[in-house]
C-alpha positions as CSV (number, residue, x, y, z in Angstrom):
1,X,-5.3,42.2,-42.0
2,X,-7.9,44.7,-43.4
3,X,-10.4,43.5,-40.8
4,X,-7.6,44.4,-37.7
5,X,-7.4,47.9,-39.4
6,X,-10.5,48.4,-39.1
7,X,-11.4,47.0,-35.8
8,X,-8.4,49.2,-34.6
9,X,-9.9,52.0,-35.9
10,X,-13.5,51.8,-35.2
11,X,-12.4,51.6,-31.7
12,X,-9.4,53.5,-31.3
13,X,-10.7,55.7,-29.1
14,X,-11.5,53.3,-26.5
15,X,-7.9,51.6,-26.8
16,X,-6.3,54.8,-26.3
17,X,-8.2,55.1,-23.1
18,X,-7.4,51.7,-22.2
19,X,-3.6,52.8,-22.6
20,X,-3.7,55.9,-20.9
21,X,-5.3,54.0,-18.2
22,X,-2.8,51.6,-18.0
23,X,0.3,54.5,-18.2
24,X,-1.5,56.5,-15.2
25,X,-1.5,53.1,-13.2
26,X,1.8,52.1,-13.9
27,X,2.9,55.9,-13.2
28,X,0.9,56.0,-9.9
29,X,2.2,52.1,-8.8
30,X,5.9,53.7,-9.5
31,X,5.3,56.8,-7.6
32,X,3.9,56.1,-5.1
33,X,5.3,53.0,-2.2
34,X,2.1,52.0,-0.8
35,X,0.0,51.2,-4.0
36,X,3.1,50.0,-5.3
37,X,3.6,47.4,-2.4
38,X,-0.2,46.9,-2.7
39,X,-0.1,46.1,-6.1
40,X,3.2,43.4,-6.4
41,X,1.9,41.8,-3.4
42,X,-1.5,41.3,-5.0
43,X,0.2,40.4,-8.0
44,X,2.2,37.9,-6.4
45,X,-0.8,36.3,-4.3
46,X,-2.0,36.0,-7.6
47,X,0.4,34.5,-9.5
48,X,0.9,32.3,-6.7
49,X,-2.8,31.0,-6.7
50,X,-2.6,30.2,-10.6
51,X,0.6,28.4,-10.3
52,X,-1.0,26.1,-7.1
53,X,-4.0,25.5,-9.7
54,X,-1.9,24.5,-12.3
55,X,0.3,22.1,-10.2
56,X,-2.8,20.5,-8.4
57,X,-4.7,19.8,-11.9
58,X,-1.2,18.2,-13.2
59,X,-0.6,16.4,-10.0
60,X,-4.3,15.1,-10.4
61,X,-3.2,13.9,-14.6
62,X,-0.3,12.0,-13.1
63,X,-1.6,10.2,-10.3
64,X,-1.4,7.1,-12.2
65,X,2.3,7.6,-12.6
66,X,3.2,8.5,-9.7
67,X,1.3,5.4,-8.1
68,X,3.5,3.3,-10.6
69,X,7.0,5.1,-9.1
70,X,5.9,4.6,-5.4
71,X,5.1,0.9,-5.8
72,X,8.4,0.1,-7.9
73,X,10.0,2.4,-4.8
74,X,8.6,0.2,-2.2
75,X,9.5,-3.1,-3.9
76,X,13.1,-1.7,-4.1
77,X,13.0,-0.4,-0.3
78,X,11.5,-4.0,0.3
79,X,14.5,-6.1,-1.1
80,X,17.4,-3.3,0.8
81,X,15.5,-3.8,3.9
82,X,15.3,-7.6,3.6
83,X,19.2,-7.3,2.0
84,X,20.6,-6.0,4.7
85,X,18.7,-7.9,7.8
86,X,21.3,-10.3,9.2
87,X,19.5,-12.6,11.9
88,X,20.6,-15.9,12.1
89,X,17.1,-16.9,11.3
90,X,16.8,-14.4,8.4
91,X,20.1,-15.8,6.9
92,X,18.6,-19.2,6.7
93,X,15.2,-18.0,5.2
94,X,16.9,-15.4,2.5
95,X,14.7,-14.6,0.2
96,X,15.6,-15.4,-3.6
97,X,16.6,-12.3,-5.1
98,X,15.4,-13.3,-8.5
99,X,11.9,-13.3,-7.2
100,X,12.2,-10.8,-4.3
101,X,10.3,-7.7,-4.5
102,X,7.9,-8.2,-7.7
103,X,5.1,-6.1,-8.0
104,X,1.9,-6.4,-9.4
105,X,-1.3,-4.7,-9.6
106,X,-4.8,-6.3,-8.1
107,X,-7.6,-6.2,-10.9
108,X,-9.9,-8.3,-8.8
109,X,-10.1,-8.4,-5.5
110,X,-13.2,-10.5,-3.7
111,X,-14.3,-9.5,0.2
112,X,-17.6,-10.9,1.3
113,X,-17.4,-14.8,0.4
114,X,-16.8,-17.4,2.9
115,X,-13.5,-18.3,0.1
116,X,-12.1,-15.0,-1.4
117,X,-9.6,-14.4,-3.7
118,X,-7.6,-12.3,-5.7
119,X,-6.1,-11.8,-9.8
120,X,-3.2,-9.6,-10.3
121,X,-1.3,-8.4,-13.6
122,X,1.5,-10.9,-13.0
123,X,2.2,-14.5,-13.9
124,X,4.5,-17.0,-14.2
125,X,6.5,-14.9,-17.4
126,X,7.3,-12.4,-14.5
127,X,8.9,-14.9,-12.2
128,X,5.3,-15.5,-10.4
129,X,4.8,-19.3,-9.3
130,X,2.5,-21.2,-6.6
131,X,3.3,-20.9,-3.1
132,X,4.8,-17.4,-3.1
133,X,3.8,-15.3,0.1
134,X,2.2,-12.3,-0.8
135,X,2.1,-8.7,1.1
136,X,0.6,-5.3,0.7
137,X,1.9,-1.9,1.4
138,X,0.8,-2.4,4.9
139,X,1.2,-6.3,5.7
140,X,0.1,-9.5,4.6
141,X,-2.1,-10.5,1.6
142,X,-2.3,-14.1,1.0
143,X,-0.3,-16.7,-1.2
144,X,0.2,-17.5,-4.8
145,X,-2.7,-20.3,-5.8
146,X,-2.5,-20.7,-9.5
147,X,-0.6,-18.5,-12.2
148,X,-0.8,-18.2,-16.2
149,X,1.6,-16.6,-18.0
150,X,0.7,-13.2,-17.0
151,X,-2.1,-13.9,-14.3
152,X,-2.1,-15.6,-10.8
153,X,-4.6,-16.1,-8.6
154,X,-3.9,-15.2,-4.9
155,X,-5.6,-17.0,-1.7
156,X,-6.9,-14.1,0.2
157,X,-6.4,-14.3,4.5
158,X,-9.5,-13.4,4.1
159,X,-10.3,-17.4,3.3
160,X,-11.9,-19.9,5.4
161,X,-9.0,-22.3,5.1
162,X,-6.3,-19.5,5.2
163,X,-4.4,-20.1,8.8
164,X,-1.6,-18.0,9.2
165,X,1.4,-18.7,11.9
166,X,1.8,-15.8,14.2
167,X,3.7,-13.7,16.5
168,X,2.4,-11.7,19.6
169,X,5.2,-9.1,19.6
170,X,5.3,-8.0,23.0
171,X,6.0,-11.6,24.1
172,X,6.7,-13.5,21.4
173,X,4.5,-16.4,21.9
174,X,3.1,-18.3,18.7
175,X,-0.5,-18.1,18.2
176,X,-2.6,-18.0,14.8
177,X,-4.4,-16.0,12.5
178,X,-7.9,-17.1,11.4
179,X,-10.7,-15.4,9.3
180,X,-14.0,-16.2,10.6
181,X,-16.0,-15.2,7.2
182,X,-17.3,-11.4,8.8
183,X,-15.9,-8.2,8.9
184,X,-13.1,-8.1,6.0
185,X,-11.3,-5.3,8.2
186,X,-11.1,-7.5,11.4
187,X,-9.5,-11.5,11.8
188,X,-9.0,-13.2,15.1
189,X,-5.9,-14.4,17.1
190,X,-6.5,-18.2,18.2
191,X,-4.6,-20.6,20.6
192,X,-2.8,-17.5,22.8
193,X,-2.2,-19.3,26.3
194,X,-4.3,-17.7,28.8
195,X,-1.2,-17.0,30.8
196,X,0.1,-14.4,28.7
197,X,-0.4,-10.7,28.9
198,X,-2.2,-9.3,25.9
199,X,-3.4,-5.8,25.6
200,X,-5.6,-4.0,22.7
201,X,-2.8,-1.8,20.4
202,X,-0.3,-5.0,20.8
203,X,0.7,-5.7,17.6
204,X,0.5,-9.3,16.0
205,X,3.1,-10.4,13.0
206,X,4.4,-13.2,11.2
207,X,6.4,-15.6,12.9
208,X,8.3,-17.1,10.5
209,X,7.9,-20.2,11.0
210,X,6.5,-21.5,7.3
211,X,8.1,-21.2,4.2
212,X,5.3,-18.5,2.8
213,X,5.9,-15.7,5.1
214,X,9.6,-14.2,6.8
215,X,9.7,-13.0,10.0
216,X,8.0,-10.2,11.3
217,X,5.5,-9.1,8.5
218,X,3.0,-7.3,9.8
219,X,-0.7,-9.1,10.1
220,X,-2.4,-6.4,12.3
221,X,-3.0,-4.9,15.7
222,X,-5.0,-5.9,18.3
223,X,-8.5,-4.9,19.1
224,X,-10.6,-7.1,21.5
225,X,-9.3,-9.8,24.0
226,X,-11.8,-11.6,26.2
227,X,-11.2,-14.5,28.3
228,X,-13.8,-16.9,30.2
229,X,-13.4,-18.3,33.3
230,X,-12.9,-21.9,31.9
231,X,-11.0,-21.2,28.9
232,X,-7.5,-22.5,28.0
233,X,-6.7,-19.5,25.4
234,X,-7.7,-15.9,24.9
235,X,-10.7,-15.0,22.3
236,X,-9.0,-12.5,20.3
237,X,-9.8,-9.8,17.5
238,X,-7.5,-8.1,15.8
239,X,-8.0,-5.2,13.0
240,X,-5.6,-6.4,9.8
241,X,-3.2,-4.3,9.2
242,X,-4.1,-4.3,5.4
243,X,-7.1,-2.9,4.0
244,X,-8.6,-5.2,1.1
245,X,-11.0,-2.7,0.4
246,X,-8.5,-0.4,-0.9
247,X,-5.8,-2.7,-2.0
248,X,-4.6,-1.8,-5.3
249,X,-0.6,-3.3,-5.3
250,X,1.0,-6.3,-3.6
251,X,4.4,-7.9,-3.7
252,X,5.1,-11.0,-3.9
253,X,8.0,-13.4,-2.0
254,X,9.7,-16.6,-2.6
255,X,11.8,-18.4,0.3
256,X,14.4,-20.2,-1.0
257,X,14.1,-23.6,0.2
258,X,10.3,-23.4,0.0
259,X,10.0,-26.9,-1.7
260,X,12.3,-28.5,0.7
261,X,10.3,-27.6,3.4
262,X,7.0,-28.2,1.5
263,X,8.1,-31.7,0.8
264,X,9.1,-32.5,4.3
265,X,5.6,-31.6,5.4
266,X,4.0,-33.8,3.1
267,X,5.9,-36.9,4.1
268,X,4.8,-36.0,7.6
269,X,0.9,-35.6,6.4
270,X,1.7,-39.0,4.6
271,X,3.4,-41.0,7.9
């Protein structure tokens, strides 16, 4: 206290300046409409710029959240959308609501192997189990290879063996889905009859017609269609509509019936 004192008092005469200073501005910003408009608009600029600051550095602190709330937002946005589809075909490929719509984070993600793969945070104590389709923000992902009891390993489309059953949109002819071991951004469309019209920008989906995938799950878009002169179907490449470069959460889907089906396939393999 006896060090304020004296600090106030060795340099008293520059506070009182600083305070008449301060009166005569207030006075004159009073007084007088243009400098006082000057000044509250400056002020508020100001003010304005600090509080923008402050919101972008605590945005930037909560990304991590806010990542969290958007993925458990999509899973639910998911499920309504799948709820509340009423196709015949839908009806008979519902998914199982205790398994619909679980998220999970990728921790390791593999792009430039013939064979990739992914782990994510999620295994078989969170309702994960073998089989399950799995999709991204943005479309397909893979399917559920192997789980532990908090881990599973996924089967990338971007596998050599990986063939997925497809849709071309605009016509709704089945064709297929292949990855050919280059670009991890691109895939290509096989077995399209040469007799129907394709177009880059048509867009390619699930068919449905599996018991990994529903109907109409977005695989990508089309980028490249040649044909040759001899050829019985169109050589097609398509960009992926999901980006495994930057592919942080998936969600993962169980058809019900999924075993039924699976078992009736391997009694055909078997015949």
């Amino acid at each position: 206290m006896e060090r304020l004192l004296q600090f106030l008092y060795k340099y008293r005469t520059f506070i009182l300046l600083l305070v008449l200073e301060g009166i005569c501005f207030w006075i004159i910003v009073k007084s007088n409409n243009y400098q006082g408009a000057k000044y509250f608009t400056s002020s508020n600029r100001l003010v304005a710029s600090m509080a923008s600051t402050s919101d972008q550095i605590g945005d930037y602190f909560n990304l991590a959240d806010q990542n969290k709330r958007l993925a458990e937002e999509n899973a639910r946005l998911r499920q309504r959308l799948l709820d509340i589809t009423d196709s015949v075909f839908m009806a008979e490929l519902l998914l199982d609501s205790s398994h619909l719509g679980v998220k999970a984070k990728v921790i390791d993600n593999s792009l430039f192997f013939r064979n990739n793969y992914l782990t994510i945070n999620k295994g078989s104590v969170h309702g994960v189990e073998p089989g399950m389709g799995v999709v991204g923000p943005d479309g397909i992902v893979g399917q559920v290879l192997n789980t532990t009891e908090n881990y599973a390993t996924i089967t990338s489309v971007l596998h050599g063996k990986s063939m997925v059953s497809a849709n071309h949109m605009p016509t709704g002819t089945l064709c297929s889905v292949v990855w050919k071991g280059e670009d991890p951004l691109y895939a290509n469309l096989e077995y399209l009859p040469r007799h129907i019209s394709i177009a880059p920008g048509d867009l390619i989906s699930t068919s449905g017609y599996n018991s990994i995938f529903p109907e109409d799950e977005l695989i990508g878009v089309v980028t490249e269609v040649h044909l040759e002169d001899d050829a019985t179907f169109y050589d097609v490449k398509i960009k992926l509509a999901t980006n495994f470069y930057s592919l942080t959460h998936v969600y993962l889907l169980y058809l019900t019936g999924q075993e039924e089906i699976d078992s009736l396939n391997v009694n055909l393999e078997n015949e």
